[in-house]
MDTraj code that builds the backbone (N, CA, C; nanometers):
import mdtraj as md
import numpy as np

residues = "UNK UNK UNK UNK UNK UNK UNK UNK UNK UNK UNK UNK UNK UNK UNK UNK UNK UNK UNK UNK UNK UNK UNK UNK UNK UNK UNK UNK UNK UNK UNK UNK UNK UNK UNK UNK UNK UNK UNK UNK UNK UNK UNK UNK UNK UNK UNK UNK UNK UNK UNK UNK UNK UNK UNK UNK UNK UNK UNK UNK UNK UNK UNK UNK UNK UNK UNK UNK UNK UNK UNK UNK UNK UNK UNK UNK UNK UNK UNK UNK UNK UNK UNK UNK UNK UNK UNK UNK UNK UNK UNK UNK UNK UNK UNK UNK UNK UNK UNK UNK UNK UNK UNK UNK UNK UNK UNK UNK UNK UNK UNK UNK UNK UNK UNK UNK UNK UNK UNK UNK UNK UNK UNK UNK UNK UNK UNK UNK UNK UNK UNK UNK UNK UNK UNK UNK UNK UNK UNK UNK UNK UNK UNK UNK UNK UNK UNK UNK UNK UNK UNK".split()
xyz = np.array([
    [25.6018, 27.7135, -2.4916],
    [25.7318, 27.7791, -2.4927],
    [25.7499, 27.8478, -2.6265],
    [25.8335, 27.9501, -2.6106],
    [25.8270, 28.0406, -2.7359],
    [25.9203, 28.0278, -2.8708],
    [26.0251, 27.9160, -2.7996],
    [26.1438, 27.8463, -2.8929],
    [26.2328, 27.8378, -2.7876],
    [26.3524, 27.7674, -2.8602],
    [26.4656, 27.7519, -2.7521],
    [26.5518, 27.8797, -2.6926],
    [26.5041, 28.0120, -2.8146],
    [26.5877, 28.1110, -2.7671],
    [26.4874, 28.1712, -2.6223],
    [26.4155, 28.1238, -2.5944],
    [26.3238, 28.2235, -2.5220],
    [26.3257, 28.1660, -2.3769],
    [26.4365, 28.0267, -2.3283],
    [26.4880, 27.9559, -2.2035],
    [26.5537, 28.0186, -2.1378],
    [26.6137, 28.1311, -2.2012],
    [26.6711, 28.2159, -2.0735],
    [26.7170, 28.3657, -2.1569],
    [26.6972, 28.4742, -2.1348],
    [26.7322, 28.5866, -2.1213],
    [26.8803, 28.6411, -2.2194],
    [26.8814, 28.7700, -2.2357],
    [26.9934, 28.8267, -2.3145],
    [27.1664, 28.7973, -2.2249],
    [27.0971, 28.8402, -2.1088],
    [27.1836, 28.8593, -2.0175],
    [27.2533, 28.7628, -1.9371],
    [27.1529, 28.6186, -1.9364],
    [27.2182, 28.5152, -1.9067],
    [27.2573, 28.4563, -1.9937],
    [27.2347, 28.4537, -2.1428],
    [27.2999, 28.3554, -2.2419],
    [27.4614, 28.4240, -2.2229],
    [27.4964, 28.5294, -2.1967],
    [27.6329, 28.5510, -2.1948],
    [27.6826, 28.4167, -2.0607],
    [27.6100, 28.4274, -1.9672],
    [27.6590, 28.3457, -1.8722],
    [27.6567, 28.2110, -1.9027],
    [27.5827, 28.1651, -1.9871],
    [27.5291, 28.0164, -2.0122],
    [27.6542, 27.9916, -2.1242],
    [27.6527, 28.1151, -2.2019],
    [27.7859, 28.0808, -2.2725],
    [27.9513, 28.0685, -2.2017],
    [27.9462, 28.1399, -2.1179],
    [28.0790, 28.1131, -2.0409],
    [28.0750, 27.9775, -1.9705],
    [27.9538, 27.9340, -1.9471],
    [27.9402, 27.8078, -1.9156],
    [27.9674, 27.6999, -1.9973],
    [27.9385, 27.6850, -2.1255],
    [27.9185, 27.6192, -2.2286],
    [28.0658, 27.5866, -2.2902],
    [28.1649, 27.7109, -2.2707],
    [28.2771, 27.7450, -2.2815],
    [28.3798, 27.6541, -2.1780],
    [28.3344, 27.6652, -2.0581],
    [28.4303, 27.5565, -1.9832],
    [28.3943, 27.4953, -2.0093],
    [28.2847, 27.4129, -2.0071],
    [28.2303, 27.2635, -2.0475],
    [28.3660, 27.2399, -2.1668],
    [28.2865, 27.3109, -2.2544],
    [28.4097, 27.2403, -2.4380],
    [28.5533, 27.2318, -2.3406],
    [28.6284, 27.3540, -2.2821],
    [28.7226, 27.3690, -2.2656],
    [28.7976, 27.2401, -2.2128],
    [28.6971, 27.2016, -2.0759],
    [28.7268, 27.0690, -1.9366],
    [28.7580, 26.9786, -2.0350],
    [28.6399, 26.9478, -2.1204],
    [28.6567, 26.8044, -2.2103],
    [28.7403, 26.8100, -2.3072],
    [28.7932, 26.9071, -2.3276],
    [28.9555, 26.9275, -2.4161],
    [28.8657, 26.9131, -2.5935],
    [28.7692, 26.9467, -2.5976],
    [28.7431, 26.9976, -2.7385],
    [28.8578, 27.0548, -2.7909],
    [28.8327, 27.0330, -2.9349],
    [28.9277, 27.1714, -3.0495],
    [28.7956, 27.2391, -3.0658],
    [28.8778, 27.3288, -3.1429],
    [28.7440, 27.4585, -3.1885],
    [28.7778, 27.4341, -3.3826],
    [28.7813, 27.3053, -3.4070],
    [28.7290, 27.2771, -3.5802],
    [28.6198, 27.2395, -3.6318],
    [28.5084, 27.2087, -3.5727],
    [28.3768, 27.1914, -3.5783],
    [28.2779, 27.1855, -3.4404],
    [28.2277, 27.3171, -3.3809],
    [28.1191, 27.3107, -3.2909],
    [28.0367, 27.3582, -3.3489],
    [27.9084, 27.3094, -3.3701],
    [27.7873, 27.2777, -3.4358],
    [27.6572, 27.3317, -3.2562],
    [27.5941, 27.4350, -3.2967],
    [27.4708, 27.5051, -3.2266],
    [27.3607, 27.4458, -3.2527],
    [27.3052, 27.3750, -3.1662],
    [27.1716, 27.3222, -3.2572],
    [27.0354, 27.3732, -3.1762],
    [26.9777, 27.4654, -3.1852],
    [26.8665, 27.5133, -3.1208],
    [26.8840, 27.6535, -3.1024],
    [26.9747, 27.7260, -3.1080],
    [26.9644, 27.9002, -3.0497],
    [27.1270, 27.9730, -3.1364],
    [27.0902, 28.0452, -3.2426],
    [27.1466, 28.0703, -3.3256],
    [27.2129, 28.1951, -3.2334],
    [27.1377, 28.3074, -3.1392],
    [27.1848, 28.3864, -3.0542],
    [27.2738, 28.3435, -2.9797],
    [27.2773, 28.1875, -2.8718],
    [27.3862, 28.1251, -2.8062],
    [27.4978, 28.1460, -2.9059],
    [27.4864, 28.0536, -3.0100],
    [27.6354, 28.0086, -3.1012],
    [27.6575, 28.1890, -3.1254],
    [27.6342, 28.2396, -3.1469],
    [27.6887, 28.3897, -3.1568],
    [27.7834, 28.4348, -3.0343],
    [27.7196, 28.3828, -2.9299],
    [27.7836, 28.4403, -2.7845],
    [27.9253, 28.3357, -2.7691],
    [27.8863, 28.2022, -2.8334],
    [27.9795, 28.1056, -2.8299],
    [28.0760, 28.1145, -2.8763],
    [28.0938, 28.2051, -3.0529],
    [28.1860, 28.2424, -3.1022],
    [28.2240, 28.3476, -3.0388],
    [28.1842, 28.3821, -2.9931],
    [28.2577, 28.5342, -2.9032],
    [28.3813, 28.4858, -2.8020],
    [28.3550, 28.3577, -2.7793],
    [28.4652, 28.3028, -2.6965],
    [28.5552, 28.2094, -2.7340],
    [28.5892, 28.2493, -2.9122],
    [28.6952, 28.1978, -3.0160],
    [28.6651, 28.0805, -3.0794],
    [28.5357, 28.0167, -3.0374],
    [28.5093, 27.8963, -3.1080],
    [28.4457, 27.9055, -3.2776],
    [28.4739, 27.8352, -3.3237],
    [28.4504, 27.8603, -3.4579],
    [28.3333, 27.7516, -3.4764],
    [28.2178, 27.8307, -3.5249],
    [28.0936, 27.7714, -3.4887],
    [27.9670, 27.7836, -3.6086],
    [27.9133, 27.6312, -3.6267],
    [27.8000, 27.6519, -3.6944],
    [27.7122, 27.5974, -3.6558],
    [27.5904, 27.6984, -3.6702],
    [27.4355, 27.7217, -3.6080],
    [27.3273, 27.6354, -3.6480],
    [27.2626, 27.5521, -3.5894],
    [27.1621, 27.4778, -3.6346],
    [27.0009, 27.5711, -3.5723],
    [26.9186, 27.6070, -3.6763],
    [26.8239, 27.6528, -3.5976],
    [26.6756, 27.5704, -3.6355],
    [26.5776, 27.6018, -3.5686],
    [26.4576, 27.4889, -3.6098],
    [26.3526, 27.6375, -3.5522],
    [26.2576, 27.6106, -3.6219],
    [26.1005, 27.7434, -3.5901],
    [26.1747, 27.8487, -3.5699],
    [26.1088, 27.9097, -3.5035],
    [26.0870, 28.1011, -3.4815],
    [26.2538, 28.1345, -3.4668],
    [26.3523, 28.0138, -3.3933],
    [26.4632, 28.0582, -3.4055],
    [26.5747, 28.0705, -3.5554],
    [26.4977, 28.0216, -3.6399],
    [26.5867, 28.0355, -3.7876],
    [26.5492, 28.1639, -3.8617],
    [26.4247, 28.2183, -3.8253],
    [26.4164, 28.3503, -3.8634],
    [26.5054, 28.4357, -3.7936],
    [26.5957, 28.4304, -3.6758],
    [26.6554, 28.5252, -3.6223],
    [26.8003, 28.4542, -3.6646],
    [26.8520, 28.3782, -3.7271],
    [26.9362, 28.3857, -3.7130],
    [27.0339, 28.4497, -3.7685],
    [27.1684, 28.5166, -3.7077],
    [27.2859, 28.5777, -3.7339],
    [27.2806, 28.5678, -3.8537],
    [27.3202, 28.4282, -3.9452],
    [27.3992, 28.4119, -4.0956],
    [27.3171, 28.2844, -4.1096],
    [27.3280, 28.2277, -4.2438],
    [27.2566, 28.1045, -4.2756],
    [27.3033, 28.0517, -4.2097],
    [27.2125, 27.8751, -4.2064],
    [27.2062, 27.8074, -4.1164],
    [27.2260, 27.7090, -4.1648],
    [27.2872, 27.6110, -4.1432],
    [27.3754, 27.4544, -4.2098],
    [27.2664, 27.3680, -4.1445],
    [27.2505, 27.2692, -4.2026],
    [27.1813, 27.1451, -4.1280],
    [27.2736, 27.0789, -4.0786],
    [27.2296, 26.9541, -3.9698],
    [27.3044, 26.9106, -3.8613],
    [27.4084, 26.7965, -3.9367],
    [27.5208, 26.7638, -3.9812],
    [27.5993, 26.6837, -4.0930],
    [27.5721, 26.5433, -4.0329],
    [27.5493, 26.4575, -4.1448],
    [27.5340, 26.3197, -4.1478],
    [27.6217, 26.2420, -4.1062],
    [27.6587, 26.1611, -4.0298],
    [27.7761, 26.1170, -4.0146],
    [27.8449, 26.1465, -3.9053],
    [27.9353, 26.1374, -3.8559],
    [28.0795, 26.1650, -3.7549],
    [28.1444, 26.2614, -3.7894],
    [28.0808, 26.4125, -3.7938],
    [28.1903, 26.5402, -3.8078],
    [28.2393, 26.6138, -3.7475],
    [28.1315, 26.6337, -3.6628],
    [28.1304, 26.7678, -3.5500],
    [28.2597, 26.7565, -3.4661],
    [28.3535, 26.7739, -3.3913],
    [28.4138, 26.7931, -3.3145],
    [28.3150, 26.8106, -3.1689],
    [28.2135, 26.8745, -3.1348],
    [28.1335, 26.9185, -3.0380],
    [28.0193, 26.9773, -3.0670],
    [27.9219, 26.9799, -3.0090],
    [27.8060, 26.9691, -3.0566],
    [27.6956, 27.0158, -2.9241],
    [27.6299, 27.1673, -2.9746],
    [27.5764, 27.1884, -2.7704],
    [27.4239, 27.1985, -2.8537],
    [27.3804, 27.1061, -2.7837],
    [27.2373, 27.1354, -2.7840],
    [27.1400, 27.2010, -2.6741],
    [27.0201, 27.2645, -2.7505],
    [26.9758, 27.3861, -2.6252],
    [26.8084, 27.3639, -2.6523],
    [26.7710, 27.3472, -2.4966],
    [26.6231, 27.2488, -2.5066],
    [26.5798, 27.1270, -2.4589],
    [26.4680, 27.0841, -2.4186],
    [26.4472, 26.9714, -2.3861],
    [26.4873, 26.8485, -2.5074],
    [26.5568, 26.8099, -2.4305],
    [26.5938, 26.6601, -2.5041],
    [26.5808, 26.5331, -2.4563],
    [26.5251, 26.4635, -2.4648],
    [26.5241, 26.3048, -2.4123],
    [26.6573, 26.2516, -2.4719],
    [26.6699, 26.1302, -2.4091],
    [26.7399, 26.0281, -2.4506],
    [26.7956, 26.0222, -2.6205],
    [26.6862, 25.9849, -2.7017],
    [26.7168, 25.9977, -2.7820],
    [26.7335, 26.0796, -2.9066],
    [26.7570, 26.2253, -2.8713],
    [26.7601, 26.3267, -2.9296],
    [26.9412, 26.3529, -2.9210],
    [26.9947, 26.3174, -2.7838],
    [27.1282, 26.3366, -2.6982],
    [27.1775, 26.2490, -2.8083],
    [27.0973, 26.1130, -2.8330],
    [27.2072, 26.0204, -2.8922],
    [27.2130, 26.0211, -3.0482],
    [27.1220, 26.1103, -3.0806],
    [27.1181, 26.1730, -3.2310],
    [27.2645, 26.2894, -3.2235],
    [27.2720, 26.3695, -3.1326],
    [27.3609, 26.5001, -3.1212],
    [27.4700, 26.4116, -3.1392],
    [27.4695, 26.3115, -3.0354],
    [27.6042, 26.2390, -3.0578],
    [27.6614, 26.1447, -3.1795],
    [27.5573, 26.1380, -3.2433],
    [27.5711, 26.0571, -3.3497],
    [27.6739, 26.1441, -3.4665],
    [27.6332, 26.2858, -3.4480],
    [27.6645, 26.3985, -3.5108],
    [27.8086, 26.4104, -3.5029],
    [27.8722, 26.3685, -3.3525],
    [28.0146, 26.3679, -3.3732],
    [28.1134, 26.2290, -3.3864],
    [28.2611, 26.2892, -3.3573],
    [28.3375, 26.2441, -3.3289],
    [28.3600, 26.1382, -3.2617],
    [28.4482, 26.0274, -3.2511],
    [28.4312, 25.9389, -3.1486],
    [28.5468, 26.0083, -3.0811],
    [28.5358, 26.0598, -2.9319],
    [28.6225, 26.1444, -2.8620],
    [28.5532, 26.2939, -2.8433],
    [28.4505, 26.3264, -2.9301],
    [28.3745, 26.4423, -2.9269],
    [28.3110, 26.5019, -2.8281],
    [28.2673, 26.6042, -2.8024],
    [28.1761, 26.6341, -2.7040],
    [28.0325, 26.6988, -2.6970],
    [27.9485, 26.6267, -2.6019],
    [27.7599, 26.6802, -2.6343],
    [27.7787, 26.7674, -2.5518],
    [27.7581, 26.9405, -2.5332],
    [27.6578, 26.9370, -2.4224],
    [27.5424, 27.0027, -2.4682],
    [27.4564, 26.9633, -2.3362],
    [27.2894, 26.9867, -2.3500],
    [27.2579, 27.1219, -2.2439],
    [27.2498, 27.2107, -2.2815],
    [27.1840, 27.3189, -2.2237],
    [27.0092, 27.3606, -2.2232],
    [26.9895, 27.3146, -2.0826],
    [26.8250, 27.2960, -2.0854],
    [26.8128, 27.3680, -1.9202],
    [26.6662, 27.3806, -1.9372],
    [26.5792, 27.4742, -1.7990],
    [26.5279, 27.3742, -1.6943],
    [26.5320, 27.2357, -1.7725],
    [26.4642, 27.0856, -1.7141],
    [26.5635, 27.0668, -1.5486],
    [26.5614, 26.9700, -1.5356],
    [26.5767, 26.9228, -1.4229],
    [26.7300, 26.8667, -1.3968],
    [26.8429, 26.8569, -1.3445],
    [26.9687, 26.8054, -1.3753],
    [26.9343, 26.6763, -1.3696],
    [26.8572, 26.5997, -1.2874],
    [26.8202, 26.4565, -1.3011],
    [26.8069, 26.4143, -1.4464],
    [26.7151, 26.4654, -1.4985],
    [26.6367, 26.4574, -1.6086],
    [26.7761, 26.4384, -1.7441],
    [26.8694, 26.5720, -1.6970],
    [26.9925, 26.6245, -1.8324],
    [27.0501, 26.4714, -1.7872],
    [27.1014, 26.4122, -1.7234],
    [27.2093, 26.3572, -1.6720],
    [27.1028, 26.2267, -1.7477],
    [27.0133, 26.1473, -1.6983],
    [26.9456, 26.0116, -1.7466],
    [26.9624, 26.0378, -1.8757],
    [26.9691, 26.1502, -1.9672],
    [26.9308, 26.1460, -2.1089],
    [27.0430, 26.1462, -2.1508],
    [27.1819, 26.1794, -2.1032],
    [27.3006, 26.2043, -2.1377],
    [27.3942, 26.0253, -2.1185],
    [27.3714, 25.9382, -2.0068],
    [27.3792, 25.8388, -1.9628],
    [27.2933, 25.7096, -2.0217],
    [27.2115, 25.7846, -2.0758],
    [27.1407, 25.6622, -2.1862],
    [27.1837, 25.6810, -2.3200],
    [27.2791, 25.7956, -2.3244],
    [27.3067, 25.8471, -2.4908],
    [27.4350, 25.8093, -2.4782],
    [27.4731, 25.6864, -2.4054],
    [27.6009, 25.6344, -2.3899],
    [27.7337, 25.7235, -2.3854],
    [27.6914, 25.8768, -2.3515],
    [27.8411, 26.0087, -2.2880],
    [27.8752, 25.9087, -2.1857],
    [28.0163, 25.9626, -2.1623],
    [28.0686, 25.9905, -2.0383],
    [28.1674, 26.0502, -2.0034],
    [28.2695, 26.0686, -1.9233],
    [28.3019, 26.1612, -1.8533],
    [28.2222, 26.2677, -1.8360],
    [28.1220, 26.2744, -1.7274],
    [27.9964, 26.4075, -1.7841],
    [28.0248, 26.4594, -1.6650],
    [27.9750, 26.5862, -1.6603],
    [27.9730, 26.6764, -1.6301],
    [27.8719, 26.7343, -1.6477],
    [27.8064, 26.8423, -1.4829],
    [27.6970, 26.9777, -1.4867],
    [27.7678, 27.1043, -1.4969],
    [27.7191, 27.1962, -1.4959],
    [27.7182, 27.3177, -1.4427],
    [27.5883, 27.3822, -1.4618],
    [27.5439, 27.4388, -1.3199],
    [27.4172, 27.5016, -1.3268],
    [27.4513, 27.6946, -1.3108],
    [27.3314, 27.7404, -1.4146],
    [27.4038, 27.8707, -1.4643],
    [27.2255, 27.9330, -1.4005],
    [27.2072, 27.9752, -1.2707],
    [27.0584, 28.0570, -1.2503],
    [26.9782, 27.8963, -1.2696],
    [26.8828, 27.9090, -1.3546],
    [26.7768, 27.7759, -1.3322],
    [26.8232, 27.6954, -1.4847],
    [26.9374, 27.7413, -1.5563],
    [26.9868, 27.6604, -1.6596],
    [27.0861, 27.5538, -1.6108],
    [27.0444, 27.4217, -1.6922],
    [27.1629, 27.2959, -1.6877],
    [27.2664, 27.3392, -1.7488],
    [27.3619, 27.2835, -1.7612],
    [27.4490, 27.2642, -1.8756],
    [27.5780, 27.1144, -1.8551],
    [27.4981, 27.0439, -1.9251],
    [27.5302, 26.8923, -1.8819],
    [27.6489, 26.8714, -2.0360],
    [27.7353, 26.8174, -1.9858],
    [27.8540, 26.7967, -2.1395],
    [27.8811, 26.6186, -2.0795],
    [27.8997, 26.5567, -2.1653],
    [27.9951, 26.4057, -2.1964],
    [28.0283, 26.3761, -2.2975],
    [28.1314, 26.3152, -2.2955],
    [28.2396, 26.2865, -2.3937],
    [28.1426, 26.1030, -2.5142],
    [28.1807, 26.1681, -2.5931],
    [28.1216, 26.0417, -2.7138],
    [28.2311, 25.9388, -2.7261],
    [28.2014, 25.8334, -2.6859],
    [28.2176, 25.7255, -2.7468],
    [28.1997, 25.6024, -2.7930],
    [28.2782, 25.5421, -2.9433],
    [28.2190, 25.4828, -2.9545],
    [28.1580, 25.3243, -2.9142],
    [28.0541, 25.2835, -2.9400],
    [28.0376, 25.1650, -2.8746],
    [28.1099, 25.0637, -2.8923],
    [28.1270, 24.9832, -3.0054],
    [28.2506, 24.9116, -3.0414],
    [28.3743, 24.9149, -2.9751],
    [28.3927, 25.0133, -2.9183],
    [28.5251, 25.0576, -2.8386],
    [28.4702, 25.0281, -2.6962],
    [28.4094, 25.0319, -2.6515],
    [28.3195, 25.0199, -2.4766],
    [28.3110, 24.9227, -2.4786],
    [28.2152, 24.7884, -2.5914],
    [28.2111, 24.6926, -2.5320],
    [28.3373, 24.5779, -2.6003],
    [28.4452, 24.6302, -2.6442],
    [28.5249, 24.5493, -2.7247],
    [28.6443, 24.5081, -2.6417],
])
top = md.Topology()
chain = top.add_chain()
for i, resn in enumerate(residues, 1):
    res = top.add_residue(resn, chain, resSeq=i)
    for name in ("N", "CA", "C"):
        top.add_atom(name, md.element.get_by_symbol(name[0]), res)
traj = md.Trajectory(xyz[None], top)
């Protein structure tokens, strides 16, 4: 694969972003920290739809990106957080680690909805949610924290 920007097309990232867009919207995100982590072109399309957004990029996609590129913040910051790419299990529960307790992941991938959903459900989300955009996922659940689930 050629990077994460190269999963789908010019023409569908507008769509994947309107997708990405209800997702934040359903799960009642704010727009004070959404964090892009894989496709610096998405978070561009993302801000196009008022979110105020910073870009995480990794290989061939940090040479293209828009404006510098922040690393992913340590800790509980993000407000929301869309990751784009194959992710297992524990990549989801790294994204989530990234936010909020109340925050939101989603995972935008070409994989399988089976596949988005086990990795999202082992990364302890929930309220989740698909939307399939052409042969793209776009799987979102809400973070929370554990202490609070099993307390």
């Amino acid at each position: 694969m050629r990077g994460a920007s190269a999963a789908y097309g010019v023409l569908a990232r507008g769509r994947v972003a309107a997708a990405v867009h209800a997702a934040l919207t359903a799960a009642g995100a704010s727009a004070e920290t959404v964090i892009v982590d894989g496709d610096p072109l998405l978070a561009r399309a993302i801000a196009g739809h008022g979110w105020t957004v910073s870009a995480v990029a990794h290989g061939r996609a940090a040479r293209r990106a828009p404006r510098p590129i922040e690393a992913v913040p340590v800790g509980r910051t993000a407000t929301a957080l869309i990751g784009v790419g194959a992710a297992d299990a524990a990549q989801v529960a790294a994204w989530a680690a990234a936010c909020v307790d109340g925050g939101v992941v989603v995972h935008v991938d070409r994989g399988g909805a089976a596949a988005a959903t086990r990795a999202a459900l082992l990364a302890r989300l929930t309220e989740l949610a698909q939307r399939v955009v052409g042969r793209t996922h776009v799987t979102s659940g809400r973070v929370v924290a554990y202490a609070a689930v099993a307390g």
